[in-house]
C-alpha positions in Angstrom: 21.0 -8.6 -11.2 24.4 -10.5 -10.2 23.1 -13.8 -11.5 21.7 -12.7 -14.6 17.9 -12.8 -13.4 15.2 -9.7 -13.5 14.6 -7.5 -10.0 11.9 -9.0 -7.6 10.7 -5.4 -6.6 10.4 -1.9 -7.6 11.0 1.1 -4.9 9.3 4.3 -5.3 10.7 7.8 -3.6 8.6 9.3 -1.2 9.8 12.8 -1.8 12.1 14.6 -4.9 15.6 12.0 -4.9 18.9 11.7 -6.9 19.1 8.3 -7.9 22.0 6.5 -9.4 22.2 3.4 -11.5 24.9 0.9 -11.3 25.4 -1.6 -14.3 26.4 -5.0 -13.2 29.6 -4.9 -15.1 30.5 -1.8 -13.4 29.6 -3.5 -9.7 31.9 -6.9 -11.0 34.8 -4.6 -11.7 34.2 -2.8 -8.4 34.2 -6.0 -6.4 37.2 -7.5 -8.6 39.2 -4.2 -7.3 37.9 -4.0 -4.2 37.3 -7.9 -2.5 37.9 -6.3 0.9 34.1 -5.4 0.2 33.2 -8.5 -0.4 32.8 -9.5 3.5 31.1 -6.4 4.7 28.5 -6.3 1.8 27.9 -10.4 2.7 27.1 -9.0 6.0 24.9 -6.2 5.2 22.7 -8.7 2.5 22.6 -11.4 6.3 21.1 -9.0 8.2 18.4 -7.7 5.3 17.7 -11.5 4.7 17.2 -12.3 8.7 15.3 -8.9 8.7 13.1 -9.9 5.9 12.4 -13.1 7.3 11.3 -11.9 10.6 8.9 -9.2 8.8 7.4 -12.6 6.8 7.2 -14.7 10.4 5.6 -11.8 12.4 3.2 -11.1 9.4 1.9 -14.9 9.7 2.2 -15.0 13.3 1.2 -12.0 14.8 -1.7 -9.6 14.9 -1.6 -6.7 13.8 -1.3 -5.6 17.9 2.2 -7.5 17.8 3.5 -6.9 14.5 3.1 -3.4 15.7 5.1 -3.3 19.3 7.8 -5.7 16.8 7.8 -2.8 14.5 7.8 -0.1 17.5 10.7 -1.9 19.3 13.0 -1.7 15.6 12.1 1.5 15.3 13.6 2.5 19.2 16.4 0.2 19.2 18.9 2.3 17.9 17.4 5.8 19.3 19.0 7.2 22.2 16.4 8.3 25.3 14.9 11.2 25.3 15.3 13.9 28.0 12.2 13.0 29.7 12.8 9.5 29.8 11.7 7.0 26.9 13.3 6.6 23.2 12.0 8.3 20.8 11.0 6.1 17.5 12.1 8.0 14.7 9.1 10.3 13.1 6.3 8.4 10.6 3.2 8.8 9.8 0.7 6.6 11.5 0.4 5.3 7.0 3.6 4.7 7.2 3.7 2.3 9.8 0.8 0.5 8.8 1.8 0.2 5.2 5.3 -0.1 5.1 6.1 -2.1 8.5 3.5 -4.0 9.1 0.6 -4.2 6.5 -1.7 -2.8 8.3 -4.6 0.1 8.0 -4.4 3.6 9.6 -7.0 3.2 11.2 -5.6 0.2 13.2 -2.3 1.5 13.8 -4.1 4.6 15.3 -6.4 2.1 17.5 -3.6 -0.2 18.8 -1.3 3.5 19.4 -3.9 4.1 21.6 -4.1 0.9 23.7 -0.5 1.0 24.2 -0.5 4.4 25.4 -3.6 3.6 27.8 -1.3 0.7 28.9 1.8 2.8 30.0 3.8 0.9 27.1 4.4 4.3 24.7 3.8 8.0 24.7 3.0 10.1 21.7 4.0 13.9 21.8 4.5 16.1 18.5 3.1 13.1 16.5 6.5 10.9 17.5 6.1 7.8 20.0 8.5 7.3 23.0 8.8 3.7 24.2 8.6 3.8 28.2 7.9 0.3 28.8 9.8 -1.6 26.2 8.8 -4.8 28.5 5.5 -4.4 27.8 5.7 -4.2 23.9 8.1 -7.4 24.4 5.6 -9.6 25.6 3.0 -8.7 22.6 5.9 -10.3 20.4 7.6 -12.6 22.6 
């Protein structure tokens, strides 16, 4: 780590990677070479912070209903519609949603998929959700 501490979290691939390791005295050169990094990289750690700290505010602040419109709405905002109208959120497994965005079970991301889609909010086709009222999952969060 940059200052000298232990990592705060471990990642594991979901599926065969190529990973490559970094030292730190390797990234201080890099930086040293290259400071015109500097500023984009400061932006990039922003928006993981302010991204990590809205994942921590929705978890203690929202049900599992909201935190999952939240999570539906980041996953659509930077889809382009589809050809029958909606955005397609990109394609996960109902496990994947519950673990990874919003600490969930299955078995409640498949119950509140459902309510939304009886509401007119989403539609589900080829096991990927299209947000058609992106209103609707707004006010579960907002």
């Amino acid at each position: 780590m940059p200052d000298g501490s232990v990592r705060s979290a471990d990642a594991v691939a979901q599926e065969d990677s190529v990973l490559v390791s970094l030292p730190r005295e390797g990234f201080t050169e890099f930086l040293q070479r290259h400071p015109e990094t500097a500023p984009r990289m400061l932006h990039l750690l922003s928006q993981r912070m302010r991204s990590m700290q809205l994942r921590v505010y929705h978890s203690a602040f929202l049900n599992v209903r909201g935190r999952l419109a939240w999570a539906l709405l980041q996953l659509g905002e930077q889809e382009a519609p589809g050809p029958e109208g909606g955005v397609f959120c990109p394609r996960l497994t109902q496990a994947e949603i519950a673990h990874l965005l919003i600490g969930a079970t299955r078995e409640s991301v498949n119950r509140w998929l459902r309510w939304f889609e009886h509401a007119g909010a989403i539609r589900r086709s080829g096991g990927r959700v299209a947000l058609v009222n992106v209103e609707r999952l707004r006010r579960e969060v907002y």
